[in-house]
N, C-alpha and C positions, 0 to 999 in steps of 0.2 A: 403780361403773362407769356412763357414761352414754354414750350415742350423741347424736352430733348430725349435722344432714343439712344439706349447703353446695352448694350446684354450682360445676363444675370446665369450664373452655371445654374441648374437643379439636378445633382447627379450628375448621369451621365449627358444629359441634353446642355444645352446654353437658349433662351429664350430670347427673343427682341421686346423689350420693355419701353414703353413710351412715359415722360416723366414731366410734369408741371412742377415748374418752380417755388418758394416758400418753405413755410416750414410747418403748413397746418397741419390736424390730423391726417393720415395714411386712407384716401378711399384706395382700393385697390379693384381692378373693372378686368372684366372678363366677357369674354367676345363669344357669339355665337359661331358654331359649325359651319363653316364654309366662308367666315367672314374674315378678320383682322381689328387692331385697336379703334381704326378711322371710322369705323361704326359708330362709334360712340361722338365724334365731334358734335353734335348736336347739343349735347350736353356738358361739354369742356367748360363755357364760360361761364355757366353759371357754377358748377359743381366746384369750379377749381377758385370762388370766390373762397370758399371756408372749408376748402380738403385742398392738401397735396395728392393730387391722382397718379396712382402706377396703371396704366394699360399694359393690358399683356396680350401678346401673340401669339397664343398655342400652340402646341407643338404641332409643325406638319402646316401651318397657317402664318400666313405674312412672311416675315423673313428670320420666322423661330427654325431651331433644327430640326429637319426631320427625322423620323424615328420607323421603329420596326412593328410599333402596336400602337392603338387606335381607341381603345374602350376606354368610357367614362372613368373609371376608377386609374386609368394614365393621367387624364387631364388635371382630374383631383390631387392627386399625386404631386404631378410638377406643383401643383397651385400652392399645397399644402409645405411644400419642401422652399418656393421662396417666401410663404407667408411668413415662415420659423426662421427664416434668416433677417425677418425684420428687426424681428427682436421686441417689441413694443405693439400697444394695440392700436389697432386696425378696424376700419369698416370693411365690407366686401359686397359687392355688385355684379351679378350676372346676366347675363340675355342668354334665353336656351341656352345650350348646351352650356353657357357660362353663369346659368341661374343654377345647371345642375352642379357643377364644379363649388360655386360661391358655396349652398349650401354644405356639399362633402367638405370644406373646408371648414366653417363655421361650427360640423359637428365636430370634426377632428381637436380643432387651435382651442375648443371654450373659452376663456378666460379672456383669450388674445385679440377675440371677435369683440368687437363691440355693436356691432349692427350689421346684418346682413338682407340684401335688396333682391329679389330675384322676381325676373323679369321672363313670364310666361316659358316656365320650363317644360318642355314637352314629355318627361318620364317617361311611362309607356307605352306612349303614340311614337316614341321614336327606338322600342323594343321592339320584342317579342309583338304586338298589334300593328308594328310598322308596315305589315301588307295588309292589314284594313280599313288605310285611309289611301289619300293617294301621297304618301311622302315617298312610299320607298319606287314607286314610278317616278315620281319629280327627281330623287336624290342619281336614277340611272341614268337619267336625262342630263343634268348637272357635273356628272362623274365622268363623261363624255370630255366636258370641259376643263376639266383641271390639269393643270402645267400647262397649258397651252401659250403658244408663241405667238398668237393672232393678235393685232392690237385692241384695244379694251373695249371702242367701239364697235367695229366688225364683228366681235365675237359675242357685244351683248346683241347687235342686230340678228346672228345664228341662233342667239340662244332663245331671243322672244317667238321667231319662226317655230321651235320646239314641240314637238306635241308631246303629251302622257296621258295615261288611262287613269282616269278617276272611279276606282270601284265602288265609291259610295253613292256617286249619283249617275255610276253608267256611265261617263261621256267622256268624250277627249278635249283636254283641255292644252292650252298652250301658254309659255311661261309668260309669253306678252301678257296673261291676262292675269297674271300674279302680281307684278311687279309692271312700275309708270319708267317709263325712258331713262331715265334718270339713275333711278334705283340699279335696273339692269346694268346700263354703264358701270356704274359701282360694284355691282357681283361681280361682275365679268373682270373685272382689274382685283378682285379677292383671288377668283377661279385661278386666275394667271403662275399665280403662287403658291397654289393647294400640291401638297404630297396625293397623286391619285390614292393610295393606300388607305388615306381616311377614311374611304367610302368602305373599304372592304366588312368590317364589323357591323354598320349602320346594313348593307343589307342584306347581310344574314342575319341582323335582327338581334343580333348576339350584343349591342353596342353597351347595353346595360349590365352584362353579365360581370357579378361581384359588385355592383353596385345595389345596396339594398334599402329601395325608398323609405320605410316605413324606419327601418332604423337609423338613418342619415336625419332624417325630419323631428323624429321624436330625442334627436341627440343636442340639437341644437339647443343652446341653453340662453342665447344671447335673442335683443327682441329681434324682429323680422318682419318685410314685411313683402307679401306675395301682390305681385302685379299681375292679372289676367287678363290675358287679349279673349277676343270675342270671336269661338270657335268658325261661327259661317263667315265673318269676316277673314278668316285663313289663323287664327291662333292654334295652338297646338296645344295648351291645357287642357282639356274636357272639365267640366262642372263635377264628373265623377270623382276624378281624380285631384282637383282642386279642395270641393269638399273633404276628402279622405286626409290628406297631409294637412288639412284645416284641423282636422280630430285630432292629432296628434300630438299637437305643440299648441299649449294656450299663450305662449310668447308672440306665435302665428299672425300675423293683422294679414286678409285678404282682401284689393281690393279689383272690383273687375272693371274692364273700362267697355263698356257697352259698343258695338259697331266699329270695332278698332282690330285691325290686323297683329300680325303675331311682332311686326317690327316697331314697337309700341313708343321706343325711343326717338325715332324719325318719323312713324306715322300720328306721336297725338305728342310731341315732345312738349309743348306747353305742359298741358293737362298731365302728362309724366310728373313733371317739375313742379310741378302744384302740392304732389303728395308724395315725392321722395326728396326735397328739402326740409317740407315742415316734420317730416319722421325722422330723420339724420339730426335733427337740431333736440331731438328730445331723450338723445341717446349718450352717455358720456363718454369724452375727449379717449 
């Protein structure tokens, strides 16, 4: 198996696309906010057994172009504009912000979707509510770091020193206590190559604006199936808002993974793999 990385125009942007070889069905993966395709390695070798996978680098993220605006319904956009150059159908897979993308595209393409995967999308914990949790302190803290020139380690070692104010349980926390060694190193080499600019909508809260949950979810016509990380574990779906998009679409499958963080792909990837292969296999080519 090999990957090779091409860019693709959408409009006015050009994207960095990551590509597995073969010719099986089209997964097409979408990255969370602040991250890049390499997110997703965890899941290459098994996924890319029975999909050809396109990763994609959002705009403003890895070494896509960047751009002049930042909100949800941009990212959608791009996604939607190389979906329809496929030409043919497609499954679609996201992490946050690319669970939120996955879905606006699946409502847009109908037809062209044939299964879409969305993996603990934060909606609106990362709107209009994003100051009453601690993201939008964590995301000032983070926003500090992007473009930065420091090498990957140094600057995850700055970043774990970090403190932010958690107003839900009063206290100040630090990023060390979010993310293991590791992890951090890997932010920190994402951070390297963020557009500072992305942050700008995310905190004014405004990130979601024209994005309209209720009718993206209920648009969806293809099956789906919702991954929920475990809010005290640091997930970003809430039960409320899970439940809600649950009412909406009986195509919907929810499933939560109990005691498991919002990066659900790296932190339970077995257990991921468990219930987004045997779902992909029951959906048609």
């Amino acid at each position: 198996m090999q990957i090779t990385e091409s860019r693709r125009s959408v409009g006015h942007l050009t994207l960095n696309i990551a590509e597995t070889d073969g010719t099986a069905p089209a997964l097409v993966m979408f990255h969370g906010v602040t991250q890049r395709w390499q997110t997703f390695l965890p899941l290459i070798p098994v996924l890319s057994q029975r999909h050809r996978l396109m990763l994609v680098d959002a705009r403003g993220h890895g070494t896509s172009d960047r751009a002049d605006s930042y909100f949800v319904t941009d990212y959608v956009s791009d996604a939607i504009a190389l979906v329809r150059q496929l030409d043919r159908p497609v499954a679609v897979y996201g992490h946050s912000l690319g669970a939120m993308v996955a879905a606006g595209v699946a409502a847009e393409c109908g037809d062209q979707i044939t299964a879409a995967v969305m993996e603990d999308p934060p909606l609106h914990a990362m709107g209009k509510r994003i100051g009453e949790t601690h993201l939008l302190n964590y995301f000032k803290v983070v926003s500090t770091f992007a473009g930065s020139s420091v090498d990957a380690g140094d600057l995850a070692d700055q970043a774990g020193a970090s403190e932010f104010h958690n107003p839900v349980t009063n206290r100040t926390m630090r990023l060390a206590d979010m993310r293991n060694p590791i992890q951090r190193r890997f932010s920190a080499s994402c951070w390297k190559q963020l557009d500072p600019q992305i942050f700008d909508t995310m905190l004014a809260g405004r990130w979601l604006d024209g994005y309209d949950v209720d009718s993206v979810f209920a648009s969806i016509v293809c099956p789906s199936l919702l991954l929920q990380a475990d809010v005290p574990a640091g997930g970003m779906l809430t039960d409320t808002d899970a439940q809600h998009i649950e009412s909406l679409n009986s195509r919907l499958i929810r499933i939560p993974f109990p005691g498991v963080g919002h990066t659900l792909h790296m932190d339970a990837t077995q257990a991921l793999l468990n219930t987004v292969c045997p779902f992909l296999e029951t959906v048609p080519n």
